[in-house]
C-alpha positions in Angstrom: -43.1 9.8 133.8 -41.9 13.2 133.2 -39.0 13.2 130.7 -35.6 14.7 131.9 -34.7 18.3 130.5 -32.5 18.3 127.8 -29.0 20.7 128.5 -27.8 22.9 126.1 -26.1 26.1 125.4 -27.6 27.5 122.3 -27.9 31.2 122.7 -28.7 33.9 120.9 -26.9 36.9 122.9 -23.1 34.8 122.4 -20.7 34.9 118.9 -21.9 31.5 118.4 -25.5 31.6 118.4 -27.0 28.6 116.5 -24.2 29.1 113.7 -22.5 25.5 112.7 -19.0 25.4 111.9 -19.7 26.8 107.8 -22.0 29.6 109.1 -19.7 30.8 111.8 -16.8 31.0 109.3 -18.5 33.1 107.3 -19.7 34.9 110.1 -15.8 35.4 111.0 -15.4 36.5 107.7 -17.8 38.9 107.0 -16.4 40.5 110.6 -19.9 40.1 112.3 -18.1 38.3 115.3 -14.2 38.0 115.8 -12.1 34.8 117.0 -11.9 35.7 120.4 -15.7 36.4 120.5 -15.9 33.2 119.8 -12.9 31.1 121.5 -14.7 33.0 124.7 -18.4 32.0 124.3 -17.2 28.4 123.8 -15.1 28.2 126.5 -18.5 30.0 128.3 -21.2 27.2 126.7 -18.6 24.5 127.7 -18.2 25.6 131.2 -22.4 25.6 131.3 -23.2 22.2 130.2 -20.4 19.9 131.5 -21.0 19.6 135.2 -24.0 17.9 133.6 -22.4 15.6 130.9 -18.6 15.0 132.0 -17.3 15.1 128.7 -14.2 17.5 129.0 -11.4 15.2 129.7 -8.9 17.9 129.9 -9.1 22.1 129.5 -6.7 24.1 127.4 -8.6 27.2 127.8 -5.6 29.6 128.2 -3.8 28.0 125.1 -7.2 29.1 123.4 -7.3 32.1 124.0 -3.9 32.5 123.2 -4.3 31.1 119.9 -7.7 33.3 119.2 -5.3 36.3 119.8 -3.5 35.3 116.4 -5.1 32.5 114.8 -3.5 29.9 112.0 -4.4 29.8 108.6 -6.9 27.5 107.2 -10.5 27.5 106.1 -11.8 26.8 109.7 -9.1 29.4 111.2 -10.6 30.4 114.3 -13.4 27.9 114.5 -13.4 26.2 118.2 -13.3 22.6 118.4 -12.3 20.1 120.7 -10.2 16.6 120.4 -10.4 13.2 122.0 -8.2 12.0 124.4 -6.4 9.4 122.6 -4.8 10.8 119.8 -1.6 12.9 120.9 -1.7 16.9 121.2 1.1 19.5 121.5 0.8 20.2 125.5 -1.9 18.1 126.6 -1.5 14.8 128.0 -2.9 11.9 126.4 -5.1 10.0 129.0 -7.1 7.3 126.5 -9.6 7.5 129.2 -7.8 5.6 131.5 -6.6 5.5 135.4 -3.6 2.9 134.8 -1.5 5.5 134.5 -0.7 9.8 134.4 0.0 10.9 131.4 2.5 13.5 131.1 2.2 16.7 128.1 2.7 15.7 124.6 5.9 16.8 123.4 4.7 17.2 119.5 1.1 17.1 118.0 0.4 13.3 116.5 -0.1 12.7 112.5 -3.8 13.4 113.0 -3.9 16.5 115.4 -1.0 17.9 113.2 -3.0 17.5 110.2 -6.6 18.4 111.6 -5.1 21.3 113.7 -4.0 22.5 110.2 -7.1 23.1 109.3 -7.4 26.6 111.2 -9.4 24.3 114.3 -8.9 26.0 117.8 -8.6 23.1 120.4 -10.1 23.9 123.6 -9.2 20.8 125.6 -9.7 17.0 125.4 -12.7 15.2 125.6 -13.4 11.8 127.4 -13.9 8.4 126.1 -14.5 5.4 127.3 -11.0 3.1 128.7 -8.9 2.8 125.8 -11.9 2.9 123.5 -13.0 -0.2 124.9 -17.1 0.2 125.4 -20.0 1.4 123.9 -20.3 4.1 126.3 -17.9 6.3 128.2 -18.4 4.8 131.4 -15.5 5.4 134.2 -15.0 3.9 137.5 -14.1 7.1 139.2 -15.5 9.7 136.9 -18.5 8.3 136.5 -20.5 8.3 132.6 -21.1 10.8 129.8 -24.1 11.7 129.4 -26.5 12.7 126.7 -27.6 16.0 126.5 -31.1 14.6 124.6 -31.9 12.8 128.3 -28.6 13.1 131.0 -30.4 9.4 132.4 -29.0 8.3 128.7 -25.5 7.6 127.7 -23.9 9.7 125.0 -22.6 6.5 123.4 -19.3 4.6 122.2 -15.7 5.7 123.2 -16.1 9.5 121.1 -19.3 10.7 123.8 -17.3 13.4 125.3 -17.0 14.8 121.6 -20.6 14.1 120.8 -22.1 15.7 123.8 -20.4 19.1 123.5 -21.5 19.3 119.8 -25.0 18.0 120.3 -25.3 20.6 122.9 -23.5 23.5 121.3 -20.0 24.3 123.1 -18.5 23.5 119.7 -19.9 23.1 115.9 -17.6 20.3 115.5 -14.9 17.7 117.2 -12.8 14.8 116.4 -14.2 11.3 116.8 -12.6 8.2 115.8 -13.9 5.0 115.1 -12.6 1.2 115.9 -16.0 -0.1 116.2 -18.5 2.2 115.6 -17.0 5.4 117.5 -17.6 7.9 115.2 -21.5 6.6 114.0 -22.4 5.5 117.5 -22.0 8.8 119.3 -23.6 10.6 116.5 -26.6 8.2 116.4 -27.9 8.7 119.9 -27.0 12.4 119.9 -29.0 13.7 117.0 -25.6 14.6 114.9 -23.9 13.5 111.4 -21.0 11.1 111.7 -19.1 9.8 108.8 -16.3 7.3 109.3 -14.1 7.6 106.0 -12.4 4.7 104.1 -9.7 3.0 105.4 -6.5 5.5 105.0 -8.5 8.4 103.9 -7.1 10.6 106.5 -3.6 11.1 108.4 -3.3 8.8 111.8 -1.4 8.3 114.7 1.1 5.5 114.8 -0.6 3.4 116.7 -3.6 3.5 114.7 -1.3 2.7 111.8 0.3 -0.5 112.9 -2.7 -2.4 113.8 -2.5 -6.3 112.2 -6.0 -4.7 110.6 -6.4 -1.2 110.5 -10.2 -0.9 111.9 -10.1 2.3 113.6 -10.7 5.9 111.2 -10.4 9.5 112.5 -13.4 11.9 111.3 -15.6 14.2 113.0 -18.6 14.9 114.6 -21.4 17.6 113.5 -24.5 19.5 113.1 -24.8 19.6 109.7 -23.7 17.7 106.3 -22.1 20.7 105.1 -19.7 21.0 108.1 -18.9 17.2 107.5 -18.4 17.5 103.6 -16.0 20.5 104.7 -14.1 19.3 106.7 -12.9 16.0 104.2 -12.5 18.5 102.1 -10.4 21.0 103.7 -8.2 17.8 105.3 -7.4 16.5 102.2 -5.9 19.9 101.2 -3.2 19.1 104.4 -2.7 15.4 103.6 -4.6 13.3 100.7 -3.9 9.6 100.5 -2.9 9.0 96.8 -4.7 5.6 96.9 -8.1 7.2 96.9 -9.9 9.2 95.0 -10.5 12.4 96.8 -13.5 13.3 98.5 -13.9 16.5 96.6 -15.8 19.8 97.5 -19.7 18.2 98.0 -21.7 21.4 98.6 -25.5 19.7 97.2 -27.1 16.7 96.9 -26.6 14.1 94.6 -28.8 13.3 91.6 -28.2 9.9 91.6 -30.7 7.2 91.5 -28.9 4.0 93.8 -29.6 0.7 94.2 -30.4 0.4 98.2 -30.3 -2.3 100.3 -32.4 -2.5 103.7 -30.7 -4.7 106.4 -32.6 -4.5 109.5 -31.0 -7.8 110.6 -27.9 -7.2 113.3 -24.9 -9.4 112.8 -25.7 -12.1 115.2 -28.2 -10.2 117.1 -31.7 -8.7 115.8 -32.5 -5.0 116.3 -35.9 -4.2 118.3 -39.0 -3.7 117.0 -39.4 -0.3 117.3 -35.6 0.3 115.4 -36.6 -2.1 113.1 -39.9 0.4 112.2 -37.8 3.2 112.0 -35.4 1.6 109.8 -38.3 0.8 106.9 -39.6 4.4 107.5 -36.5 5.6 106.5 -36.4 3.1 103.4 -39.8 4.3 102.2 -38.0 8.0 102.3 -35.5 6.7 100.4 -38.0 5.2 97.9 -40.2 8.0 97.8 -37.0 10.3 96.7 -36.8 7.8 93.4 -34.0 5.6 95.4 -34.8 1.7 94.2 -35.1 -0.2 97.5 -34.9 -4.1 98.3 -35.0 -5.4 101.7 -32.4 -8.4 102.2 -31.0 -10.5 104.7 -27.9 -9.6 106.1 -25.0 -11.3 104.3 -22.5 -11.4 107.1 -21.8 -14.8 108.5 -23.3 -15.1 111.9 -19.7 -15.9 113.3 -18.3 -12.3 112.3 -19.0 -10.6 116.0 -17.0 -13.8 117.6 -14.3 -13.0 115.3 -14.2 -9.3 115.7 -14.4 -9.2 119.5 -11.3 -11.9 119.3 -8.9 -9.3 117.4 -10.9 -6.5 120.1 -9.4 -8.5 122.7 -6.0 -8.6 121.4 -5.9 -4.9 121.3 -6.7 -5.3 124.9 -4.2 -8.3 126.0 -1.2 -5.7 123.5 -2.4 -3.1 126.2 -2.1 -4.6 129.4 1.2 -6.8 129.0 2.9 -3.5 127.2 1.3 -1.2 129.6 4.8 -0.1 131.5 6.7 0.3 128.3 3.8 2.4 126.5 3.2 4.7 129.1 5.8 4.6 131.7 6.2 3.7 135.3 3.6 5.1 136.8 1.5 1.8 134.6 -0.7 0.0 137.0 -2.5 -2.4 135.5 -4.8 -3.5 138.6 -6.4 0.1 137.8 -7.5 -1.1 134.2 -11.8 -1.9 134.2 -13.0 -4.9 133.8 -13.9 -4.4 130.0 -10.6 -4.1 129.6 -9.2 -6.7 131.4 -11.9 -9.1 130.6 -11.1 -8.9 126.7 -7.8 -9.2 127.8 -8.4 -12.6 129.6 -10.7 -13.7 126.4 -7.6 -13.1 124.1 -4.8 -14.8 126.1 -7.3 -17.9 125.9 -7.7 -17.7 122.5 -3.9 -16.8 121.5 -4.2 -19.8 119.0 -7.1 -18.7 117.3 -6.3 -15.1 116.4 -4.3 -15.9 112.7 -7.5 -17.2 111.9 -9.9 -14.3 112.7 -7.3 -11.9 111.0 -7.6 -13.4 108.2 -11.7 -13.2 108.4 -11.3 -9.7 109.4 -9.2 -9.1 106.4 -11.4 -11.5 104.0 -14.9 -9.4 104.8 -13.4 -6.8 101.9 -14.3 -9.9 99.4 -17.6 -9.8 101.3 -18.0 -6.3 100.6 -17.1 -6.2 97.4 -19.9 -9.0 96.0 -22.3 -6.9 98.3 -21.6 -3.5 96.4 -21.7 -5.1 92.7 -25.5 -5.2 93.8 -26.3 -2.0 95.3 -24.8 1.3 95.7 -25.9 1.8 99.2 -26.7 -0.5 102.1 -29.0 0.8 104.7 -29.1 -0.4 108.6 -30.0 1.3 111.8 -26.8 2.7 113.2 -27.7 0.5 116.5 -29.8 -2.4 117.2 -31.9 -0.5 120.3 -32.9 3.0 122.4 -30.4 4.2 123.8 -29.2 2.5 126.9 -29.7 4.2 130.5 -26.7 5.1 132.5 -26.0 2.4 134.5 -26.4 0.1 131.8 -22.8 -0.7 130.3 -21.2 0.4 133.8 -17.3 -0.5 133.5 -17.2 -2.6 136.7 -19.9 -5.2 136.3 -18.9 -8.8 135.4 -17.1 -9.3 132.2 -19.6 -11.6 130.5 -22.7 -9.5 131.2 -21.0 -6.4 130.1 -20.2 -8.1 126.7 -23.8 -9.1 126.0 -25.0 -5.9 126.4 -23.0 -4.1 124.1 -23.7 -6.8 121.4 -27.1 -6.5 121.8 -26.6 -2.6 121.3 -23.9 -2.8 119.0 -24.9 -4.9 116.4 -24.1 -3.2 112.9 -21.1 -0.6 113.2 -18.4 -3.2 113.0 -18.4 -4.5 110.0 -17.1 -1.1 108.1 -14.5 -1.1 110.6 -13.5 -4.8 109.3 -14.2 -3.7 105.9 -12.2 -0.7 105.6 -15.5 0.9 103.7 -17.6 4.3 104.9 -20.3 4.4 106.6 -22.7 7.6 107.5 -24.8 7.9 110.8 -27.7 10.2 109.8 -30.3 11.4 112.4 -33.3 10.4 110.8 -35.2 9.2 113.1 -36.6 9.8 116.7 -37.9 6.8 119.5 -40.8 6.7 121.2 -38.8 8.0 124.1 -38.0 11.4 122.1 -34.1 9.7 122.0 -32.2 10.6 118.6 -31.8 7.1 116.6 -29.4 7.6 114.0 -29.7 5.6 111.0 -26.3 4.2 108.8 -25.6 4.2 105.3 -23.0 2.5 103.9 -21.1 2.8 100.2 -18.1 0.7 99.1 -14.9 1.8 99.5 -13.8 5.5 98.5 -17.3 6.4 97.8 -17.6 9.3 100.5 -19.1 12.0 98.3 -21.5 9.6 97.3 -22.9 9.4 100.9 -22.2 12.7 101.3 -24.2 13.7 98.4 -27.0 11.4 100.1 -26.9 12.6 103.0 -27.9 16.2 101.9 -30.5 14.6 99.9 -32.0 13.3 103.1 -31.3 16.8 105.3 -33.3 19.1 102.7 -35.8 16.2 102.9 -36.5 16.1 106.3 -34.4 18.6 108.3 -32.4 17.2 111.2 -33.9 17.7 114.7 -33.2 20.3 117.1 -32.6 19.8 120.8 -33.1 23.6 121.1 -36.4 22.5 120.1 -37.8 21.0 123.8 -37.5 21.7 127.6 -34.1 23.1 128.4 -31.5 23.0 131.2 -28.3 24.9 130.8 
């Protein structure tokens, strides 16, 4: 069977070329291309690729090129970028992925655009997610999926995909992801990028990210490189730093730290395949052969944590529907919702009495994690428990209970950080059968991003990330 074309827009006659986000601020700098160059050719490379991977959610081309013409300040001043569609922008509606209702423009940028935007980013638009932030993958009823640029028959994975697939196929260095359940690490696994959810508070968030009974979702980005990623902390921190943390510093190298890794190739309640389970010991035996001290082990989380996790989910859900009118006005229609979303809000009115109780879990998993990390340094899982899925798959208006399986068969490691509060890294460090990305996760305890960060760059002058430039093309 002949494999699908991958669809990029790497170039080397535009401002962009193959630069990532570091390279092309220098390029800006050094005056070898100028901010409208730029703004322009991503606008261009956007234009390109989406009519293949529906991933712009909204365009705010004009207010780009407006902005190129006299850019803010800020490290990444000029540097395109987009932002997903559920955190609230100056001028752009805030959709969440969703046809319950129409979103009006944003009167003011939220905590998190206000600080990322600070940063010098250029916002081109919005990009799509799945309802809400619901699924795995950015499946919608009337828009239809997001695809992967790796292999369009793939999804681009978890509620961030519109973000992932423009980066993965170059119509921006970097974007905003955020991650509730694996959002961030999900997207970047299955589309060949780097994707570091941060601690718990490390960065600036929206007020309705804020006032969750526990606080599992973290902005962050989405990249081509480790060096964009370990920029970006730690050019945010110099807009807003959480004095609870230690900051994340400037990590420009790796680490020369010898950690105590542990290999979990066992999902919480569900196992990985054999093939990701492979991949995931071929990545150990990097590790080890780097002078890392590796021990395989079972996975400590109680088999009931998924039941427990998809029970506070669903209450997100049930918050959504029954405040629908008062959240987002009166054009709310809740018979427009999916039936992910309605589903999880059926399983958490039944289970109303039960929810105190998995809170408290939720909350509890820190103890977890803190016996875990008295052990070792770094814990080591596939970012998800199979290939990537094919479009159709994880389809939004397939029965409730068959959706759910699915995704936790797919999504079988990512949640517990977001229980946790700790980091987590999605590296891509490995490559299916199929010739699909497989990003693998390391995890650290709580504050310890430069140590994954210092990791991580280990493991990129290693082995070098792979290029989808690299294989049959479709632009």
């Amino acid at each position: 069977m002949t494999q699908a074309a991958r669809v990029h827009a790497f170039s080397a006659d535009d401002a962009l070329a193959d630069l990532d986000a570091t390279g092309l601020v220098a390029a800006l700098r050094a005056g070898e291309v100028s901010v409208p160059e730029v703004v322009e050719a991503a606008i261009a490379r956007t234009e390109q690729v989406d009519a293949a991977l529906g991933a712009v959610a909204y365009a705010a081309y004009d207010r780009a090129r407006a902005e190129a013409r006299n850019p803010r300040g800020g490290w990444f001043a000029g540097v395109p970028t987009f932002v997903k569609d559920n955190v609230d922008v100056a001028g752009m509606p805030t959709q969440h992925g969703a046809d319950a209702f129409t979103a009006r423009p944003q009167e003011a940028d939220g905590d998190f655009a206000r600080m990322y935007l600070a940063t010098g980013l250029i916002p081109l638009g919005k990009t799509q997610l799945s309802e809400f932030g619901f699924s795995g993958a950015a499946d919608h009823v009337r828009l239809g999926p997001v695809r992967s640029p790796w292999n369009p028959d793939h999804y681009a994975g978890a509620s961030s995909a519109g973000s992932a697939a423009l980066v993965a196929a170059g119509a921006v260095p970097i974007a905003h992801a955020n991650d509730g359940g694996g959002s961030i690490r999900i997207p970047a696994a299955v589309n060949g990028l780097v994707g570091l959810k941060p601690t718990r508070g490390r960065l600036a968030q929206d007020r309705m990210m804020r006032e969750m009974p526990v606080r599992i979702v973290s902005d962050g980005v989405l990249t081509r490189s480790v060096r964009d990623t370990a920029a970006f902390y730690r050019e945010a921190e110099k807009v807003w730093r959480n004095p609870l943390l230690a900051p994340v510093g400037d990590v420009t190298r790796p680490s020369r730290a010898r950690l105590r890794v542990a290999v979990v190739t066992q999902g919480i309640g569900r196992d990985c395949s054999p093939e990701v389970r492979e991949l995931t010991l071929a990545t150990a035996a990097l590790l080890e052969s780097l002078g890392h001290h590796v021990e395989e082990v079972d996975n400590p989380v109680p088999a009931s944590f998924p039941a427990h996790f998809v029970r506070f989910w669903s209450m997100l859900a049930l918050v959504i529907a029954r405040r629908g009118r008062k959240d987002f006005g009166d054009t709310w229609d809740p018979t427009r919702l999916d039936n992910l979303t309605l589903g999880l809000a059926r399983h958490a009115a039944r289970n109303l009495h039960k929810q105190p109780f998995s809170i408290a879990v939720l909350r509890r998993s820190q103890h977890l994690a803190a016996r875990h990390r008295a052990a070792y340094d770094i814990t080591l899982t596939p970012t998800l428990a199979t290939e990537t899925p094919r479009v159709g798959h994880l389809r939004p208006d397939q029965d409730y209970e068959e959706l759910m399986d699915r995704l936790m068969d797919w999504v079988a490691f990512t949640p517990l950080q977001n229980a946790t509060g700790e980091p987590a890294i999605s590296l891509p460090l490995a490559t299916t059968a199929g010739g699909l990305p497989q990003g693998m996760m390391l995890g650290a305890g709580a504050g310890r991003e430069a140590r994954l960060l210092g990791l991580a760059y280990e493991l990129e002058e290693a082995v070098g990330w792979p290029r989808i430039q690299g294989s049959a093309e479709a632009g």
